[in-house]
Structure formats: C-alpha cells, structure tokens
SEFIZA-3560 file (N, C-alpha, C; in Angstrom, 3 decimals):
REM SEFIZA-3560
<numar><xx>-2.160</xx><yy>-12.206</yy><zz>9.506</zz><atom>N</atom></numar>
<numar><xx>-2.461</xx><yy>-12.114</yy><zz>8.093</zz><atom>CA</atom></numar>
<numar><xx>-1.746</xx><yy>-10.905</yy><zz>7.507</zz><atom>C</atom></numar>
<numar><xx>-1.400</xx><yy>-11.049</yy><zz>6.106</zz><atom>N</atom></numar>
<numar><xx>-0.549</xx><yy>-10.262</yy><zz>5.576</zz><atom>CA</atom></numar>
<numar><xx>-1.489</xx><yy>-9.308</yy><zz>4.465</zz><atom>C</atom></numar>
<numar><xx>-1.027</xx><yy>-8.584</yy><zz>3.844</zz><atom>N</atom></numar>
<numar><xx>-1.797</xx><yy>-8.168</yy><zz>2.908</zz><atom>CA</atom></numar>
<numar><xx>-0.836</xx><yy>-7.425</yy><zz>1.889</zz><atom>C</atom></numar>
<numar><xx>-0.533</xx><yy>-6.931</yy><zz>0.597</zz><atom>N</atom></numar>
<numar><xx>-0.088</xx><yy>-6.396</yy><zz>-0.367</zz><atom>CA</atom></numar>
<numar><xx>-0.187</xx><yy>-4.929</yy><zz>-0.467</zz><atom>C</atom></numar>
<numar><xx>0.461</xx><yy>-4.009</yy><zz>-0.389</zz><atom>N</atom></numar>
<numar><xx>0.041</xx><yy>-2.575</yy><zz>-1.281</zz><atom>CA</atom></numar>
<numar><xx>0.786</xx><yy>-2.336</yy><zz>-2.067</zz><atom>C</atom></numar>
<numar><xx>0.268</xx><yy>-1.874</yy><zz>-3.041</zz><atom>N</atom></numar>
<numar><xx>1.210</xx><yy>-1.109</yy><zz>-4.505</zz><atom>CA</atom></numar>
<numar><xx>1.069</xx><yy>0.303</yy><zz>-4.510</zz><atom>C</atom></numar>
<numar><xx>2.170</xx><yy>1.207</yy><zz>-4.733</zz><atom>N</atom></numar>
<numar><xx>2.000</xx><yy>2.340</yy><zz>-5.372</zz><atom>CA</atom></numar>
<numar><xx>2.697</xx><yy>2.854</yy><zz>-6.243</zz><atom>C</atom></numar>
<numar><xx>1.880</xx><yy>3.377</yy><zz>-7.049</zz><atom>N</atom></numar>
<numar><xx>2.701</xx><yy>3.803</yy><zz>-8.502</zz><atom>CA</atom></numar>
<numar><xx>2.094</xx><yy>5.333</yy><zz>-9.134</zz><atom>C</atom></numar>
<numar><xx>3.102</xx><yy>6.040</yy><zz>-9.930</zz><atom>N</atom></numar>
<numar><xx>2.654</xx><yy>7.558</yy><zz>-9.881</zz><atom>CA</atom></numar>
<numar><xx>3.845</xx><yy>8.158</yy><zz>-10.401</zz><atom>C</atom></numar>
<numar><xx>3.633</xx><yy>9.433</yy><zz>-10.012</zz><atom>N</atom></numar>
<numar><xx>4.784</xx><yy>10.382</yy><zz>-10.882</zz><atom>CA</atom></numar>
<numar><xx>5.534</xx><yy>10.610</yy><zz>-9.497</zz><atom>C</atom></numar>
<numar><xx>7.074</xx><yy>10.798</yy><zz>-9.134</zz><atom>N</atom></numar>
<numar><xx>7.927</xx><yy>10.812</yy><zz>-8.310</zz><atom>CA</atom></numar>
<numar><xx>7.750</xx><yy>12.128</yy><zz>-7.723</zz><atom>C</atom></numar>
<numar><xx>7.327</xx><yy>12.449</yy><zz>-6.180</zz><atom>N</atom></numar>
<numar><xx>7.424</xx><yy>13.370</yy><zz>-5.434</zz><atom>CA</atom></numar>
<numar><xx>8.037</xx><yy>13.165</yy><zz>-4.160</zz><atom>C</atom></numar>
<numar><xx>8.521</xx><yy>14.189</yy><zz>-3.312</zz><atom>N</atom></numar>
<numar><xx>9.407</xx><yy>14.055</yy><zz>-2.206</zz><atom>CA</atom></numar>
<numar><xx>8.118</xx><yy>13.313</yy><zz>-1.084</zz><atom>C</atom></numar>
<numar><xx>8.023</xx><yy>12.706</yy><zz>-0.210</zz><atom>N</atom></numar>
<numar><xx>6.878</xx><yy>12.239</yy><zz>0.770</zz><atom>CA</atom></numar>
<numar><xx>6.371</xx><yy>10.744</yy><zz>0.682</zz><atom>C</atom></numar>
<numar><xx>6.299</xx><yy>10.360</yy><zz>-0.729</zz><atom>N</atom></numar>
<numar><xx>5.421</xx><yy>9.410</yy><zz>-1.315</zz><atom>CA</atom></numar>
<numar><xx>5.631</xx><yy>8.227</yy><zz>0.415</zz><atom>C</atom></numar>
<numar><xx>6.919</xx><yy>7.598</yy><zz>-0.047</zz><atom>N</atom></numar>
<numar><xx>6.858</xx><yy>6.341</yy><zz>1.416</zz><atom>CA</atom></numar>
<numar><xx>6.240</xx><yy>6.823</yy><zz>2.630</zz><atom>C</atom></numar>
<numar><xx>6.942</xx><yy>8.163</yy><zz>3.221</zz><atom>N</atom></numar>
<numar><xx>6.472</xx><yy>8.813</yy><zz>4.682</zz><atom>CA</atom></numar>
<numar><xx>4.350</xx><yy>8.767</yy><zz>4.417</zz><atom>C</atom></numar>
<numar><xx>4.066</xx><yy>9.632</yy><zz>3.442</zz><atom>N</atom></numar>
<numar><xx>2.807</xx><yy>9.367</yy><zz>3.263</zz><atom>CA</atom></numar>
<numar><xx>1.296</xx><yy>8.260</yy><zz>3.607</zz><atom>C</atom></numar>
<numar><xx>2.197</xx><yy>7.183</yy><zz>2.604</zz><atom>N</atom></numar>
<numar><xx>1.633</xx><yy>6.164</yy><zz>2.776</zz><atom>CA</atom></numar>
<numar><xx>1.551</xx><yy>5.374</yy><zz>4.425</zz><atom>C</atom></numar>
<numar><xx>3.544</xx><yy>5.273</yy><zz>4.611</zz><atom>N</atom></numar>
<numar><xx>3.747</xx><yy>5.140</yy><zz>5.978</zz><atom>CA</atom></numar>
<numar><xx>2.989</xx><yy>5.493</yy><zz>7.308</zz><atom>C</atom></numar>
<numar><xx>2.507</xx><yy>6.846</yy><zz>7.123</zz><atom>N</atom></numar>
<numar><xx>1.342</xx><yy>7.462</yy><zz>7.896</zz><atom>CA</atom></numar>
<numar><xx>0.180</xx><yy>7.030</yy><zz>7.865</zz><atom>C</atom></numar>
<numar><xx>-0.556</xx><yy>6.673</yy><zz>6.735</zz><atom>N</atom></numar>
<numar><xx>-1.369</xx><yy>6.169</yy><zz>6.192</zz><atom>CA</atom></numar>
<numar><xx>-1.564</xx><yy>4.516</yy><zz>7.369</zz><atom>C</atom></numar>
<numar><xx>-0.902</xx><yy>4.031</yy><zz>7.053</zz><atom>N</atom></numar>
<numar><xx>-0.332</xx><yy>1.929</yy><zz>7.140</zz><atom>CA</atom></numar>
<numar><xx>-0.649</xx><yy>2.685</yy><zz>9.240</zz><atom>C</atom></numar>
<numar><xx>-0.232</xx><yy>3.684</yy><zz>9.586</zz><atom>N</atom></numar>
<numar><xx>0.382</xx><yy>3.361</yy><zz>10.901</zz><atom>CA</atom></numar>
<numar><xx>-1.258</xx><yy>3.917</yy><zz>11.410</zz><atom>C</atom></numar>
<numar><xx>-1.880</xx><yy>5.274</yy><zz>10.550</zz><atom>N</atom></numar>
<numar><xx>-3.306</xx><yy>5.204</yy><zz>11.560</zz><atom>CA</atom></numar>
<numar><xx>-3.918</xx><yy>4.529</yy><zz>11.697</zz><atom>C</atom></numar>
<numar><xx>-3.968</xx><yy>3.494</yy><zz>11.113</zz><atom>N</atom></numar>
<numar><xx>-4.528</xx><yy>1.977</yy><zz>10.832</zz><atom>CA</atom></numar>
<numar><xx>-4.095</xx><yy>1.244</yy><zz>11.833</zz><atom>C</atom></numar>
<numar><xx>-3.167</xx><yy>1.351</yy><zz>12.002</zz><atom>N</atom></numar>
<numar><xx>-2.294</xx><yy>0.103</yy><zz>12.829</zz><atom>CA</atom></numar>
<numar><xx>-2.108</xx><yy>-0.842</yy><zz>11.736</zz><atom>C</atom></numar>
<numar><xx>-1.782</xx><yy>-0.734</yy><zz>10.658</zz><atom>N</atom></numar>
<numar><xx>-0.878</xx><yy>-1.733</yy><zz>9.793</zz><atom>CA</atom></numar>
<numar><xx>0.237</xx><yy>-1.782</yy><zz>9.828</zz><atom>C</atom></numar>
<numar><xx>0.931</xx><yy>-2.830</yy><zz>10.715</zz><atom>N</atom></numar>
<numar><xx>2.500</xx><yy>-3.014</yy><zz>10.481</zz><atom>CA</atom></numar>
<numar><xx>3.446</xx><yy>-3.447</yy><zz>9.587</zz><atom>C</atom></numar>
<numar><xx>3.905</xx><yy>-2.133</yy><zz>8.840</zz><atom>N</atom></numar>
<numar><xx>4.947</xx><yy>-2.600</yy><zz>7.523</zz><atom>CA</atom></numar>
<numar><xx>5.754</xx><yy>-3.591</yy><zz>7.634</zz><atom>C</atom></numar>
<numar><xx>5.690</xx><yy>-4.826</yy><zz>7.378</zz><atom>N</atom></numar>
<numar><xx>6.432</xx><yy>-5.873</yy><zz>7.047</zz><atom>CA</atom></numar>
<numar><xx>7.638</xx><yy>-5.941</yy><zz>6.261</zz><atom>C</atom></numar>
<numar><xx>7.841</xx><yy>-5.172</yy><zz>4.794</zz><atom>N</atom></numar>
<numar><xx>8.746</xx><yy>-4.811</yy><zz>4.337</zz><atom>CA</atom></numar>
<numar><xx>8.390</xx><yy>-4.138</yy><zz>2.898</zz><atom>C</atom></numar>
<numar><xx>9.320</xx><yy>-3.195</yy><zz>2.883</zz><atom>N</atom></numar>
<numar><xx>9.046</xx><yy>-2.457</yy><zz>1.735</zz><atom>CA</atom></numar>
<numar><xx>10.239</xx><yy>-2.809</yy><zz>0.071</zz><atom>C</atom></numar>
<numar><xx>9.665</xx><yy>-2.293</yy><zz>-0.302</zz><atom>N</atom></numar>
<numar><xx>10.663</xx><yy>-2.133</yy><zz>-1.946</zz><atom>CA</atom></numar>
<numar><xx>9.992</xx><yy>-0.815</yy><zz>-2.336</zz><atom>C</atom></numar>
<numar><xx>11.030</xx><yy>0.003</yy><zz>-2.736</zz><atom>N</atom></numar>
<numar><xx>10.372</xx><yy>1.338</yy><zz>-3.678</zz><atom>CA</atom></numar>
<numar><xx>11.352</xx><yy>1.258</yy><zz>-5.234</zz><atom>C</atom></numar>
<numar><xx>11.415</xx><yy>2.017</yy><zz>-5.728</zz><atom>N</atom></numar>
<numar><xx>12.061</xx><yy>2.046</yy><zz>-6.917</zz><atom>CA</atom></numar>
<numar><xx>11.770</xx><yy>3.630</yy><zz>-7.764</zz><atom>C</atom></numar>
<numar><xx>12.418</xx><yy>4.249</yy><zz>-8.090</zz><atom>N</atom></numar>
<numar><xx>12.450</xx><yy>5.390</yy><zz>-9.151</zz><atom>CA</atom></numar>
<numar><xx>12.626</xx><yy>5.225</yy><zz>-10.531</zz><atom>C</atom></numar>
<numar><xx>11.832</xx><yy>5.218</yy><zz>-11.207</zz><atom>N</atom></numar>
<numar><xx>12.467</xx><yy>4.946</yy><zz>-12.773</zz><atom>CA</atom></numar>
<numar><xx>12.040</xx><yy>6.372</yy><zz>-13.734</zz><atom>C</atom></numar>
<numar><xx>13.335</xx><yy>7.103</yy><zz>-14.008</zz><atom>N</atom></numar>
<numar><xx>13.080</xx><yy>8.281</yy><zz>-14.670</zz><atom>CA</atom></numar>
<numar><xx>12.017</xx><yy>8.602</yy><zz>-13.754</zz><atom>C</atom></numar>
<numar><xx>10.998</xx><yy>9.768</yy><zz>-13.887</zz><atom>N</atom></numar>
<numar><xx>10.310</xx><yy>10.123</yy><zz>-13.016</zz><atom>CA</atom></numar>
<numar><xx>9.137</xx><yy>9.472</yy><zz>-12.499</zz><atom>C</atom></numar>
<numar><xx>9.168</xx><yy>8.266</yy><zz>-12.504</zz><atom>N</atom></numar>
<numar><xx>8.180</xx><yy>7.461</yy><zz>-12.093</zz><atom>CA</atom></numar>
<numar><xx>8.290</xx><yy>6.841</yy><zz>-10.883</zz><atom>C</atom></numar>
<numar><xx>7.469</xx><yy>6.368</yy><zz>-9.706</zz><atom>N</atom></numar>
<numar><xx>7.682</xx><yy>6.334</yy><zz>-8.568</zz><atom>CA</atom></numar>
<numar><xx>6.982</xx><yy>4.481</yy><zz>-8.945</zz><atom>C</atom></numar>
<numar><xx>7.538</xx><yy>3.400</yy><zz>-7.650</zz><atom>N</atom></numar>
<numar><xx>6.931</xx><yy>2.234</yy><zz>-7.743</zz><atom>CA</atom></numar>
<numar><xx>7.386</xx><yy>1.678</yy><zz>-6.466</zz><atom>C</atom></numar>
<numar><xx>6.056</xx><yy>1.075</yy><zz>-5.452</zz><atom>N</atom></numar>
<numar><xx>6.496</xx><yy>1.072</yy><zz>-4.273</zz><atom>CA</atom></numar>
<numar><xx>5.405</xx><yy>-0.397</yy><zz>-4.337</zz><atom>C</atom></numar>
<numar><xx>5.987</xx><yy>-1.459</yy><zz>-3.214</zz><atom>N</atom></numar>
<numar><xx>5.388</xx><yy>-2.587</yy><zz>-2.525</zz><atom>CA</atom></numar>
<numar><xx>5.683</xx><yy>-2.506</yy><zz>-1.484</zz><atom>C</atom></numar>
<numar><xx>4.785</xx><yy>-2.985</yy><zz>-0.511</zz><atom>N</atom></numar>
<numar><xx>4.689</xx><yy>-3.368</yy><zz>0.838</zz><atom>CA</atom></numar>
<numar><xx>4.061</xx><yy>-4.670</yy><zz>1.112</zz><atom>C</atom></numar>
<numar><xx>4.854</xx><yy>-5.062</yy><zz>1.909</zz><atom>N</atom></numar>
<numar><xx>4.061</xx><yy>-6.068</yy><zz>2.598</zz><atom>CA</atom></numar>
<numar><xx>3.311</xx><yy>-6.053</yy><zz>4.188</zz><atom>C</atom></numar>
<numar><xx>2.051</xx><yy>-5.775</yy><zz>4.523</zz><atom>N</atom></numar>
<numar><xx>1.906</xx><yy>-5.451</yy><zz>5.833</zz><atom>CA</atom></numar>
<numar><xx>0.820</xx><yy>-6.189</yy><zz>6.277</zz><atom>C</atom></numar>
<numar><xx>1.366</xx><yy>-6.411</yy><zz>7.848</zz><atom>N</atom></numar>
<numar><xx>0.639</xx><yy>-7.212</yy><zz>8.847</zz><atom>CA</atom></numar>
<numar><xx>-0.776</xx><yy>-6.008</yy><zz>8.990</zz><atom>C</atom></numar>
<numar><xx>-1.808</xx><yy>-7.155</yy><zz>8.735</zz><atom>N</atom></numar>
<numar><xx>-3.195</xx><yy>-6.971</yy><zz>9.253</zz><atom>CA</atom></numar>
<numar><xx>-4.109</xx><yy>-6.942</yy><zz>9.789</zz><atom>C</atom></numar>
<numar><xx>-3.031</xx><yy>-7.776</yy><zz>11.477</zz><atom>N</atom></numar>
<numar><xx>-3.618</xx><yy>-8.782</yy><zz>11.984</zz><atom>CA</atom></numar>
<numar><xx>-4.609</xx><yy>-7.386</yy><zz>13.481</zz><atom>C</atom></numar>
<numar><xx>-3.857</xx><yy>-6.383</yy><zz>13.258</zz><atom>N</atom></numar>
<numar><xx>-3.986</xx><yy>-5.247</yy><zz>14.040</zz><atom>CA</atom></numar>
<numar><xx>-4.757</xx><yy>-4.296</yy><zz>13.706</zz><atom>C</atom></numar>
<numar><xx>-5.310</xx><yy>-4.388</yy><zz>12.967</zz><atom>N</atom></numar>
<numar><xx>-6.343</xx><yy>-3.247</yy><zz>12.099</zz><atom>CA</atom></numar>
<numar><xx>-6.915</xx><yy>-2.577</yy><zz>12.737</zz><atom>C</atom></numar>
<numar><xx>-6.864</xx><yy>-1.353</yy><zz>12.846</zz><atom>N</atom></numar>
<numar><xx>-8.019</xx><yy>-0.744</yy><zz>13.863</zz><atom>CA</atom></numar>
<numar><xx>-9.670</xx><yy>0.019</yy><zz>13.428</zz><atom>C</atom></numar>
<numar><xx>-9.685</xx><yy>-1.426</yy><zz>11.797</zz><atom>N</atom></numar>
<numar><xx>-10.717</xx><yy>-0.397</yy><zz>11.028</zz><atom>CA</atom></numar>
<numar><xx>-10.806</xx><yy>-1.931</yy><zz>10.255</zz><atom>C</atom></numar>
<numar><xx>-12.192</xx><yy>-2.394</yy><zz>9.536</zz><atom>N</atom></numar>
<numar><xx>-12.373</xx><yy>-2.949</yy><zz>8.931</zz><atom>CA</atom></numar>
<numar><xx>-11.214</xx><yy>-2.819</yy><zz>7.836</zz><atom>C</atom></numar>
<numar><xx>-10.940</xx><yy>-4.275</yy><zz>7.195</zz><atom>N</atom></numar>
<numar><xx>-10.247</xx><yy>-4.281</yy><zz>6.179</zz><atom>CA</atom></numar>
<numar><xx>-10.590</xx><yy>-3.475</yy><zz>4.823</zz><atom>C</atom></numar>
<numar><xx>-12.054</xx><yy>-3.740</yy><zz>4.451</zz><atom>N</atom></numar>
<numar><xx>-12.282</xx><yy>-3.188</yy><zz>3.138</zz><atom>CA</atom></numar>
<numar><xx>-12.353</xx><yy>-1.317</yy><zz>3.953</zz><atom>C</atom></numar>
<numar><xx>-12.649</xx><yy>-0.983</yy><zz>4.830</zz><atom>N</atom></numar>
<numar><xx>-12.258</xx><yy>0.297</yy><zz>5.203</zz><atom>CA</atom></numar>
<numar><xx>-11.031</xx><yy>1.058</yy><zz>5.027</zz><atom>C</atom></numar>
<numar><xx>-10.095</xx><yy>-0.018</yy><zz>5.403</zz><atom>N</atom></numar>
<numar><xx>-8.366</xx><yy>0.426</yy><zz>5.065</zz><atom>CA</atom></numar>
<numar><xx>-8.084</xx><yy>0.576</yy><zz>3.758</zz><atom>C</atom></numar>
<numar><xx>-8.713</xx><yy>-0.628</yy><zz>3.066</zz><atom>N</atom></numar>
<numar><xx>-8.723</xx><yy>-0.901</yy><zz>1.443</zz><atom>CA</atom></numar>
<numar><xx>-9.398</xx><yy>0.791</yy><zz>0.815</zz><atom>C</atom></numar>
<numar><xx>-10.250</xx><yy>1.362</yy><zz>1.011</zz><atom>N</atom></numar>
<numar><xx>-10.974</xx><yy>2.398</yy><zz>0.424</zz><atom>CA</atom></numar>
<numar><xx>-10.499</xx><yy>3.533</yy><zz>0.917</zz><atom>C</atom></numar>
<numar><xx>-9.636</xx><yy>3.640</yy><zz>2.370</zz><atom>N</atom></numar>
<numar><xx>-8.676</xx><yy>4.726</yy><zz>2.681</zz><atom>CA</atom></numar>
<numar><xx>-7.804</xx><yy>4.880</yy><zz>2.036</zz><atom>C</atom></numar>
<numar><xx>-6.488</xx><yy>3.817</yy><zz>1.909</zz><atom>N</atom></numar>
<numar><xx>-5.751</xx><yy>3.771</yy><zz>0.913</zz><atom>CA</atom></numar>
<numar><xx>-6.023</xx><yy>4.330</yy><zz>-0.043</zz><atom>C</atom></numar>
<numar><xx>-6.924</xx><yy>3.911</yy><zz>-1.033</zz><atom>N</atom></numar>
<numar><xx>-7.245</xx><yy>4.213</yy><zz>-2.470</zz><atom>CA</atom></numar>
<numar><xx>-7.679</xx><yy>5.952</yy><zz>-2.775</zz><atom>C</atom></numar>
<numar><xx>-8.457</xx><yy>6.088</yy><zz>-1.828</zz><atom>N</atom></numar>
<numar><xx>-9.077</xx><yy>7.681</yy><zz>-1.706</zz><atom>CA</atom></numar>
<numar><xx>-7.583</xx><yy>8.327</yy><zz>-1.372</zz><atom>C</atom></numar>
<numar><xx>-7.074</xx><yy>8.028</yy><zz>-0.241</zz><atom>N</atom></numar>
<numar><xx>-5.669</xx><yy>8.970</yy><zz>-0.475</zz><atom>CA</atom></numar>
<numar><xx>-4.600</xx><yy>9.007</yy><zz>-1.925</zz><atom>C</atom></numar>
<numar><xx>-4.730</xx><yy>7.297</yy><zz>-2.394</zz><atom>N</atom></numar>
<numar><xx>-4.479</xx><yy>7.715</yy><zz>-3.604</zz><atom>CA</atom></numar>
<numar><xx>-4.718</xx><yy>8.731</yy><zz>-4.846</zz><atom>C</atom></numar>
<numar><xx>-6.026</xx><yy>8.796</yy><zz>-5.001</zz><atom>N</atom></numar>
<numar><xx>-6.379</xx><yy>9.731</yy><zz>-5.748</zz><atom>CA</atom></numar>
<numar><xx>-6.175</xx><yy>11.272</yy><zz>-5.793</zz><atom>C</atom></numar>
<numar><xx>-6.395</xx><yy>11.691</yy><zz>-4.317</zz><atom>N</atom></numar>
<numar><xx>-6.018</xx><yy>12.840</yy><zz>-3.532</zz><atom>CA</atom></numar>
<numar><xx>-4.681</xx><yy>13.436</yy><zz>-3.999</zz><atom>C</atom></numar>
<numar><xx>-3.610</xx><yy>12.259</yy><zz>-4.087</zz><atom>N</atom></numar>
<numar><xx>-2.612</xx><yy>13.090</yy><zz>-4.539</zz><atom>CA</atom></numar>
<numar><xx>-2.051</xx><yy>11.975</yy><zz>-5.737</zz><atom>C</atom></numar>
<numar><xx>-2.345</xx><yy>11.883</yy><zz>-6.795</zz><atom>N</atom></numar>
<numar><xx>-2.755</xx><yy>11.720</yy><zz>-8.142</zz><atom>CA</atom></numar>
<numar><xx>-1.522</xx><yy>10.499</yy><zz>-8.360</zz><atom>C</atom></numar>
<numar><xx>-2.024</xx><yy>9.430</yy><zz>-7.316</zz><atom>N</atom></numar>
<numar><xx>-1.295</xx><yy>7.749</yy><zz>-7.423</zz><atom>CA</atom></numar>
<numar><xx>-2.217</xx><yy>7.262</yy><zz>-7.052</zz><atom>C</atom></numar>
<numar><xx>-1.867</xx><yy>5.764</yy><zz>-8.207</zz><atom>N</atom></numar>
<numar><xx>-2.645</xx><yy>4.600</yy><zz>-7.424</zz><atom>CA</atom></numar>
<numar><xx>-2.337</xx><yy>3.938</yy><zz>-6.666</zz><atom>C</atom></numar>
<numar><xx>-2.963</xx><yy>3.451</yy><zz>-5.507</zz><atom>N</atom></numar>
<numar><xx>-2.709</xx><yy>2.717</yy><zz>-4.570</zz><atom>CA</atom></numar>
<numar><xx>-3.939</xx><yy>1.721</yy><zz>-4.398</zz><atom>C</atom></numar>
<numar><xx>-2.654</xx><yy>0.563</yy><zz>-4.138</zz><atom>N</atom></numar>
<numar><xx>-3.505</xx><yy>-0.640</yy><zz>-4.130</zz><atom>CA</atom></numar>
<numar><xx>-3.605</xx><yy>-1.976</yy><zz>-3.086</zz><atom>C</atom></numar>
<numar><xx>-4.244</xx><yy>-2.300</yy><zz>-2.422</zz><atom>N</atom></numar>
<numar><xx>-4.089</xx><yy>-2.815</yy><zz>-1.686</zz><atom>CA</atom></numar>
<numar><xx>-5.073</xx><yy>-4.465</yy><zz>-1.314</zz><atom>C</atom></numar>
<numar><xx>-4.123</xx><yy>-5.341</yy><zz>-1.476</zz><atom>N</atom></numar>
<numar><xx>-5.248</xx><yy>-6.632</yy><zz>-2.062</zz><atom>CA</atom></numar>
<numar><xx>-4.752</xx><yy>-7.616</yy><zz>-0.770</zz><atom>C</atom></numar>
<numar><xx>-5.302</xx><yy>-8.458</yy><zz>0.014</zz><atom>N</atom></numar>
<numar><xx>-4.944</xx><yy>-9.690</yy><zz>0.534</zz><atom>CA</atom></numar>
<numar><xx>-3.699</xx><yy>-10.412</yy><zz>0.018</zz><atom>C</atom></numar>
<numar><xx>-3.014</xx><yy>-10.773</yy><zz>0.849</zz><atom>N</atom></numar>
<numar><xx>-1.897</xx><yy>-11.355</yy><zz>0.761</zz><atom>CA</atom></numar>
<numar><xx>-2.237</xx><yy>-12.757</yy><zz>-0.066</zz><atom>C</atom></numar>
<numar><xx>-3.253</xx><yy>-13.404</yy><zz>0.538</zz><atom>N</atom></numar>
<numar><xx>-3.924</xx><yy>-14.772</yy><zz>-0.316</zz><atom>CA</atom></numar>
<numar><xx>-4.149</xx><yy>-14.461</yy><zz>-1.740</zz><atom>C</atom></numar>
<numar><xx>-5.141</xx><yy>-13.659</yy><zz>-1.677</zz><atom>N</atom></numar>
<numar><xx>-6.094</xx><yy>-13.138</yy><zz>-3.062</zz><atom>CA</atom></numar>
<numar><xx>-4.365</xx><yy>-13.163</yy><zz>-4.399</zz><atom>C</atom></numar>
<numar><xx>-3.517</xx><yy>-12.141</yy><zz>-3.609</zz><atom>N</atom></numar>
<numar><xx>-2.470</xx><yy>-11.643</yy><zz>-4.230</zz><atom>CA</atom></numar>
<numar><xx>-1.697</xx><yy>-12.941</yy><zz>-4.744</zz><atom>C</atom></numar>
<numar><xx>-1.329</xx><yy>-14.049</yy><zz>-3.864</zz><atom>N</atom></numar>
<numar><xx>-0.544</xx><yy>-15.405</yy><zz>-4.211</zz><atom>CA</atom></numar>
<numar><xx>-1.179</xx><yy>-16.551</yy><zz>-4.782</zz><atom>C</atom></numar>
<numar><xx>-2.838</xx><yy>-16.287</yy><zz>-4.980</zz><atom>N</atom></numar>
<numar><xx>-3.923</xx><yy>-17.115</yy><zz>-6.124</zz><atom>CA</atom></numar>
<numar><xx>-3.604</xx><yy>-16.757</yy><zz>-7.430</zz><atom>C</atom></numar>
<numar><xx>-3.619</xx><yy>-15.065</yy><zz>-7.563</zz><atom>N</atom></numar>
<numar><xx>-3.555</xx><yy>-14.539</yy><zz>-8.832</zz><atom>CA</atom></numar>
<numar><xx>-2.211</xx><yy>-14.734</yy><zz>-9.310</zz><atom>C</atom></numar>
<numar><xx>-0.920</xx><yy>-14.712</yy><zz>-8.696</zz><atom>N</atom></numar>
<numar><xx>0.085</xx><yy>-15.257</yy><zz>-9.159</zz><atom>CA</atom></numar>
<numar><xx>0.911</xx><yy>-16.784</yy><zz>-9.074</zz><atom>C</atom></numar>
<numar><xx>-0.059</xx><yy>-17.734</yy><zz>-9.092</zz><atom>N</atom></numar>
<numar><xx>0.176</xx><yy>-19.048</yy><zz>-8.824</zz><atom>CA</atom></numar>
<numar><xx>0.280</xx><yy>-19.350</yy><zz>-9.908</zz><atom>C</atom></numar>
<numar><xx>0.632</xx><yy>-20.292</yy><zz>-9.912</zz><atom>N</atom></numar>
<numar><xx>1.215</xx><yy>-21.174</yy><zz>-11.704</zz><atom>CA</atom></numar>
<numar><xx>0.442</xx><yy>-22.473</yy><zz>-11.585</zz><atom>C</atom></numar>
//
C-alpha cells in the first residue's frame, strides 16, 4: 500500500533530508519524490510504500504533521486510495 505526503512552506536548506528522516524512522519507503521552489516557497510530494510501517498508520500520520508544525510547514499525509477518490472524475 502506498500513501501520499505533501509539503509546503517557506524554502529552507534540509526540508527533503528532514522529512526523508522522518519517512525512514518509520520505515516508510520513498517511492518517488517531486519537490519544486517557487520564489521562496518550498512544494514537495511523495509517494511512499506503507506496507512496512513500524508504527500505526494514523501514528505516522500525526508524526508527520507535529514535525510539521515544529518547523513552520505543512505536512500532509493521506492514503494513496483516500488521495485517488478525491481526485477521480
């Protein structure tokens, strides 16, 4: 199973390695990334395997997010399903 993360925020040196750290105490395996810089704005997707979790999902889900805040981005992280319902046509 796959799952989605977003992050978005003001551009600092770390942001991918961060998160990256984040995805790996977990045992979430990054599937593939996209980042992007726009003027000083930071915008990152991942796609990562879940199938390895070493922590309840909604646990990873509320780690994520709390580190978000910590250093003043959101991060978001939704089911790969949930994510391809909400964008279905």
């Amino acid at each position: 199973m796959n799952a989605v993360l977003s992050v978005f925020g003001k551009d600092t040196v770390g942001i991918l390695a961060m998160v990256s750290a984040e995805c790996a105490e977990y045992k979430a395996n990054i599937v593939e990334v996209t980042q992007t810089v726009i003027k000083d704005y930071f915008a990152m997707f991942m796609v990562i395997n879940i199938d390895s979790l070493s922590c309840d999902f909604n646990h990873f889900v509320d780690s994520c997010t709390s580190l978000g805040k910590q250093k003043a981005l959101e991060i978001h992280v939704m089911h790969e399903d949930i994510f391809n319902l909400m964008h279905k046509i």
